[in-house]
Each structure stands twice: as structure tokens, then as C-alpha cells.
BADREN-480213 format. One line per 10 residues: number of its first residue (from 1); for each residue x, y, z of N, C-alpha, C. Coordinates in pm, 1 decimal. Example, Ala and Ser with C-alpha at 12.3 -4.5 7.8 and 13.67 -1.06 7.14 Angstrom:
2
1) 1319.0 -569.0 780.0 1230.0 -450.0 780.0 1320.0 -330.0 780.0 | 1285.0 -225.0 708.0 1367.0 -106.0 714.0 1290.0 3.0 787.0
//
This chain:
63
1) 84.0 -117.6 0.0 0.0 0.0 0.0 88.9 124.5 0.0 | 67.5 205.6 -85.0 137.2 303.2 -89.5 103.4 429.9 34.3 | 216.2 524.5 62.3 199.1 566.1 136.7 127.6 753.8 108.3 | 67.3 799.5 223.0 -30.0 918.0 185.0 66.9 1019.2 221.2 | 2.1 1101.4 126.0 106.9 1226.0 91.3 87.4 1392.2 110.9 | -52.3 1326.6 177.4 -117.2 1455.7 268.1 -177.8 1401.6 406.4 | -207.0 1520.2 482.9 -277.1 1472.4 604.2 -390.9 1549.3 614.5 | -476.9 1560.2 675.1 -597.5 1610.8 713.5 -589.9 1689.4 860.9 | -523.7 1869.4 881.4 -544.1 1903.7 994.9 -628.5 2036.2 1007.1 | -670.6 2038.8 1166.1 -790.4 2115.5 1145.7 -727.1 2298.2 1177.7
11) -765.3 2370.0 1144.3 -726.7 2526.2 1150.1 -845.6 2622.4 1245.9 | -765.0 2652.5 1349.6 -830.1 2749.7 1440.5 -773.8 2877.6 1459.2 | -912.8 2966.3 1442.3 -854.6 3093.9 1527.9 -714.4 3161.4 1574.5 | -631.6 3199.9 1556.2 -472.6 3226.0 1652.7 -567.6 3282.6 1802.7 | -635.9 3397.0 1766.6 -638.1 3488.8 1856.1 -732.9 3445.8 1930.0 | -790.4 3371.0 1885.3 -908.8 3281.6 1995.0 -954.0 3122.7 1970.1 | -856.1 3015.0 2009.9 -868.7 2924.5 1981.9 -1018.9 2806.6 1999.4 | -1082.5 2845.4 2081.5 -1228.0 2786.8 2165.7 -1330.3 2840.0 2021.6 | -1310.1 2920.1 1951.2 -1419.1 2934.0 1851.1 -1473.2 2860.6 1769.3 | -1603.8 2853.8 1786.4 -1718.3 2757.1 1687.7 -1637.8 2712.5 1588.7
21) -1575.4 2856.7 1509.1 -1589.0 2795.1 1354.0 -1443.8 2763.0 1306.7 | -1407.4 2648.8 1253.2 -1316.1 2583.3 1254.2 -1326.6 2597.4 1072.3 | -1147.0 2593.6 1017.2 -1141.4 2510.3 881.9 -1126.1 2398.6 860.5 | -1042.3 2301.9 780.1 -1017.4 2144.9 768.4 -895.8 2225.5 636.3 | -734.8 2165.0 657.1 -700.0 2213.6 519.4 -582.5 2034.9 552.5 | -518.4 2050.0 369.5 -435.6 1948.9 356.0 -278.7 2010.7 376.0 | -200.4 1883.8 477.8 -94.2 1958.6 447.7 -0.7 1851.5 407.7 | 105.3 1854.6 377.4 193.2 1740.0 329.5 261.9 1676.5 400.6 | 296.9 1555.9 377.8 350.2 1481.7 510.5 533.1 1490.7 478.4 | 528.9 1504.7 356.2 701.5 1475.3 340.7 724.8 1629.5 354.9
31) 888.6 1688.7 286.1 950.9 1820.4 241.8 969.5 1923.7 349.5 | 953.1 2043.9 323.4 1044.8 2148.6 447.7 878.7 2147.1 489.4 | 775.2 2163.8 421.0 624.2 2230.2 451.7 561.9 2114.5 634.5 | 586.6 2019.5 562.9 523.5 1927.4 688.9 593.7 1943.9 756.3 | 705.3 1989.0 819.2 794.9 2016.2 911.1 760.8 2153.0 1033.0 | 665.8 2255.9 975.2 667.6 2382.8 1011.1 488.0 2366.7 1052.9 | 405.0 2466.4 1133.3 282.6 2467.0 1142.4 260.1 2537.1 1009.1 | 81.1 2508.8 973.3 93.4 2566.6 883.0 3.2 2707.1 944.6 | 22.0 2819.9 910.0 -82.8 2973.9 872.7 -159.1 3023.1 766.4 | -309.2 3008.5 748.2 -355.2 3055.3 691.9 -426.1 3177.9 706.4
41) -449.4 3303.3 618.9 -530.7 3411.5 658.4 -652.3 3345.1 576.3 | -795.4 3319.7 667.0 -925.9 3289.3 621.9 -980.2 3366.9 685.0 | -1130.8 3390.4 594.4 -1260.2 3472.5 687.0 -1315.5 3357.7 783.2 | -1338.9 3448.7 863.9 -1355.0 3397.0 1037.7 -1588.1 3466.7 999.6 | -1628.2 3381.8 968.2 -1804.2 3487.5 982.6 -1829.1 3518.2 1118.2 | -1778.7 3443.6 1216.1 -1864.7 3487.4 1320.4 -1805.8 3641.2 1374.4 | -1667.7 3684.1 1377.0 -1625.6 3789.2 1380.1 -1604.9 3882.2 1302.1 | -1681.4 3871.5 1160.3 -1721.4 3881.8 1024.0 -1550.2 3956.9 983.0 | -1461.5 3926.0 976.9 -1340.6 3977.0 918.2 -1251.0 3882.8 910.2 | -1137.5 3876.9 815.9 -1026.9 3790.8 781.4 -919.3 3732.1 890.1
51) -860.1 3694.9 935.8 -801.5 3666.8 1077.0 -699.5 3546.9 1013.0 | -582.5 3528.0 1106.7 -502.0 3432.4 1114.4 -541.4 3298.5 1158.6 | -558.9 3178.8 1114.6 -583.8 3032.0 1145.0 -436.6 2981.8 1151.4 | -431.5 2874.3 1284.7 -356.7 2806.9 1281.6 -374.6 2637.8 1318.6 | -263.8 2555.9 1254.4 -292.4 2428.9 1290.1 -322.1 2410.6 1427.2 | -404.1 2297.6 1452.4 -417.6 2248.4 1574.8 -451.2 2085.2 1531.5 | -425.4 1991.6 1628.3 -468.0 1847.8 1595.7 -620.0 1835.4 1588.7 | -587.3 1734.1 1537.6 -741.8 1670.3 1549.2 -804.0 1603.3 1659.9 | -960.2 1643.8 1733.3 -943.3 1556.9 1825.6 -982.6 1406.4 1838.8 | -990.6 1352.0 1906.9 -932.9 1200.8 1952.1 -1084.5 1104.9 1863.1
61) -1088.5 996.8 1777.3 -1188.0 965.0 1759.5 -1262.9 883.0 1840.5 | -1411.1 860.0 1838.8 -1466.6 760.1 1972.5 -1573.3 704.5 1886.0 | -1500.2 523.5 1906.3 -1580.8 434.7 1840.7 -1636.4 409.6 1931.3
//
């Protein structure tokens, strides 16, 4: 089985991590990129303006 070449992590808030609204982005598992968190600037609606997201894990699944 070959191996995956992205991961699935979730993007919160910088300036307020506890907020509702969350992204989902891909990041790569190999090269300098998967090594570093990633930063995205996305619109945040509930504070209706653009804001800094940062990685955070995913939480824990429950079968």
C-alpha cells in the first residue's frame, strides 16, 4: 500500500482558539512544509473579518 502524501489538519482561530468555527485544510507529510505549522489568513463569519488560522490536531476519535 502506498503511502499518503497529505494529512488532514484542522485550523483554528490564533487569537481565539475555543471558537465555533473551525477550517479542515491538507498539508503534506514529506519536504520542508510538513515540518513547520501551517498559517492561513481565512474569513472567520462569526467575527465577520479575515483573521489568522492556525494548525491544531485533530481531536481524539470515539468508536
Amino acid at each position: 500500500m502506498a503511502k499518503k502524501t497529505h494529512i488532514k489538519v484542522r485550523m483554528v482561530p490564533e487569537a481565539n482558539p475555543d471558537s465555533a468555527f473551525i477550517y479542515y485544510a491538507k498539508k503534506p507529510t514529506k519536504g520542508e512544509k510538513a515540518k513547520n505549522k501551517l498559517k492561513l489568513r481565512k474569513y472567520n463569519p462569526n467575527t465577520k473579518k479575515h483573521e489568522i488560522f492556525v494548525e491544531k490536531k485533530l481531536p481524539p476519535h470515539s468508536k
